[in-house]
C-alpha positions as CSV (number, residue, x, y, z in Angstrom):
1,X,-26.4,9.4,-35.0
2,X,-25.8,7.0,-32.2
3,X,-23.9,7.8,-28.9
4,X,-21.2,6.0,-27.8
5,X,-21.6,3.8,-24.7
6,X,-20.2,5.9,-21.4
7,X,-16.8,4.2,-20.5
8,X,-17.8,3.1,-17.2
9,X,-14.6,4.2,-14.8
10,X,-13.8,2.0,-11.6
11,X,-15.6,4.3,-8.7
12,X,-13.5,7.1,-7.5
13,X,-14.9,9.2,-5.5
14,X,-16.6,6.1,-3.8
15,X,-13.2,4.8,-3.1
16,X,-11.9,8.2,-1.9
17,X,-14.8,8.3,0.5
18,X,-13.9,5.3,1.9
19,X,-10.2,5.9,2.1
20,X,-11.2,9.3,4.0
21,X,-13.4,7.4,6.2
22,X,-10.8,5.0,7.1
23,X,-8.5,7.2,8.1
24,X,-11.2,9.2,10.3
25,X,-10.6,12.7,8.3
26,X,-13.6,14.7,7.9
27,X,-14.1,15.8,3.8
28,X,-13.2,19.4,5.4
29,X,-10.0,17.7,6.9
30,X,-8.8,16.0,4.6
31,X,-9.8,19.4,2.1
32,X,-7.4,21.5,3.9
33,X,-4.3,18.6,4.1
34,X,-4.4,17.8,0.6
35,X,-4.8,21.8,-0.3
36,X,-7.9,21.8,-2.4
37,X,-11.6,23.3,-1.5
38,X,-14.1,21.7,0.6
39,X,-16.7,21.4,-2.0
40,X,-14.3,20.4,-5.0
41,X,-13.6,17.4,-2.8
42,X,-17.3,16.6,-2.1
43,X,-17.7,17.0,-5.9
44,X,-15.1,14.5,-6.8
45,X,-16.4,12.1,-4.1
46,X,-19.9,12.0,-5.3
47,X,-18.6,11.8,-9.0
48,X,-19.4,15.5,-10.2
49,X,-16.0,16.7,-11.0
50,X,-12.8,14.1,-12.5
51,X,-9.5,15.5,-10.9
52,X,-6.3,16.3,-12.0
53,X,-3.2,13.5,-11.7
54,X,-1.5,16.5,-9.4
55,X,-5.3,16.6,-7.3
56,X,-4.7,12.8,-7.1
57,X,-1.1,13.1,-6.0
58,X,-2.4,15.5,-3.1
59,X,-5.1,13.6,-2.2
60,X,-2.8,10.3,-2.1
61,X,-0.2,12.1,-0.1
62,X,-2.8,13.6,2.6
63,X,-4.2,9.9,3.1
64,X,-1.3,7.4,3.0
65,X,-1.9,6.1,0.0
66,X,-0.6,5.0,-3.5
67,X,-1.2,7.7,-5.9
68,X,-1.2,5.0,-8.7
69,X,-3.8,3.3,-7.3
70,X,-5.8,6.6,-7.4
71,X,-4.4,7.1,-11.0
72,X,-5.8,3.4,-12.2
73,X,-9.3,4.5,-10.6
74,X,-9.6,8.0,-12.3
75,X,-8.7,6.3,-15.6
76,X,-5.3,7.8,-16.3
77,X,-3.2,5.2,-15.5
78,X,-3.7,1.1,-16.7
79,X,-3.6,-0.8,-13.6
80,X,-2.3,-4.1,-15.4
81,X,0.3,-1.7,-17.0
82,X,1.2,-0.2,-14.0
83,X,1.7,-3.4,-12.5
84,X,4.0,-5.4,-15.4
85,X,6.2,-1.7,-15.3
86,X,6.8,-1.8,-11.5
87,X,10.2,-3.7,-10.4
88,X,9.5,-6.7,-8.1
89,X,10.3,-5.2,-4.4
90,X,13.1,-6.7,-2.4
91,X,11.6,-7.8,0.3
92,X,14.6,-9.8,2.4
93,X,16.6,-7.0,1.3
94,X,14.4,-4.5,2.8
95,X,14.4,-6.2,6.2
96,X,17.9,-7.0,6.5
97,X,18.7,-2.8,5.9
98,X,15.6,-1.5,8.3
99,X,18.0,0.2,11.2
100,X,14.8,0.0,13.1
101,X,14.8,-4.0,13.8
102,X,17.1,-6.0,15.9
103,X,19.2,-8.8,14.3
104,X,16.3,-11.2,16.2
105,X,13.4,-9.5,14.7
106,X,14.8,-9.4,11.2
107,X,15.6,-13.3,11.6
108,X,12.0,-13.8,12.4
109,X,10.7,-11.5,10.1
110,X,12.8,-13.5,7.2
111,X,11.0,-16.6,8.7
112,X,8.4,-15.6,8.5
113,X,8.3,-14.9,4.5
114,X,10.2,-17.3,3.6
115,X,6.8,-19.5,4.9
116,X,4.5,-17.3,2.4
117,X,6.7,-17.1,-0.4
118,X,7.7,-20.9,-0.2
119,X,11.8,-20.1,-0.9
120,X,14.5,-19.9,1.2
121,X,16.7,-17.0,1.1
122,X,20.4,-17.7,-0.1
123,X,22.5,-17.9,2.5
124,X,24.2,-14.6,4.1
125,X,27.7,-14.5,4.0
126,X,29.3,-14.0,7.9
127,X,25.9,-15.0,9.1
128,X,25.8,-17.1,12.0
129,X,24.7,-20.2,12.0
130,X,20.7,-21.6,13.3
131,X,20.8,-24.0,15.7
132,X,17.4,-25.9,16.4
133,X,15.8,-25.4,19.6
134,X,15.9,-27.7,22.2
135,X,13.6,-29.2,24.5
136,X,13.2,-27.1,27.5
137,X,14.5,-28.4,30.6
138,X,11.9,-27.1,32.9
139,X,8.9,-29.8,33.1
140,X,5.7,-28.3,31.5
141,X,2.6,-27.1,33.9
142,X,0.1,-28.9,32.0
């Protein structure tokens, strides 16, 4: 009887390494942040052991990043379904309701995507009006 080709997995533990690495944690560092054992870790990053989605989730958590992503690379999640599920993100929406950025910043922060993303945003009621910029008055010192 003939075996089944291996389902070849995008690289996980590979990935995690280099997520670790990036974010300067030591495997027993980033072991005791995400609450699992030292040598489970080294055994998922070297490909031994497959975790758990609630492993992932720690892992994720202790290094900043999207447990999906993690999800997609063990296998337990389709990435292209992940991505067609997963509502478009309001961007202009999300920098006009940050409480950290002055009205300035989210001005040029709007400007600033508008010029990747090709499309205006509709204009804000109450908003004050752009005026171009002027020359300046002062001679250059070229």
């Amino acid at each position: 009887m003939s075996k089944l080709p291996a389902v070849q997995l995008p690289d996980l533990g590979g990935y995690l390494r280099e997520q670790r690495q990036s974010a300067q944690l030591s495997l027993r560092q980033l072991a005791d942040v995400a609450g699992i054992s030292n040598p489970y870790l080294s055994q998922i990053e070297r490909g031994l052991k497959k975790p758990s989605a609630e492993i992932l989730q720690s892992l994720a958590k202790a290094l900043r990043i999207s447990a999906e992503s993690l999800y997609v690379r063990a296998g337990i999640l389709d990435g292209e379904a992940a991505d067609h599920d997963r509502p478009a993100p309001d961007v202009r929406a999300a920098i006009q309701t940050d409480p950290g950025l002055t009205d300035r910043q989210r001005r040029v922060l709007l400007d600033v995507y508008e010029s990747f993303v090709g499309e205006p945003a509709p204009p804000a009621t109450g908003a004050a009006k752009r005026t171009p910029k002027t020359k300046s008055k002062h001679p250059s010192n070229s």
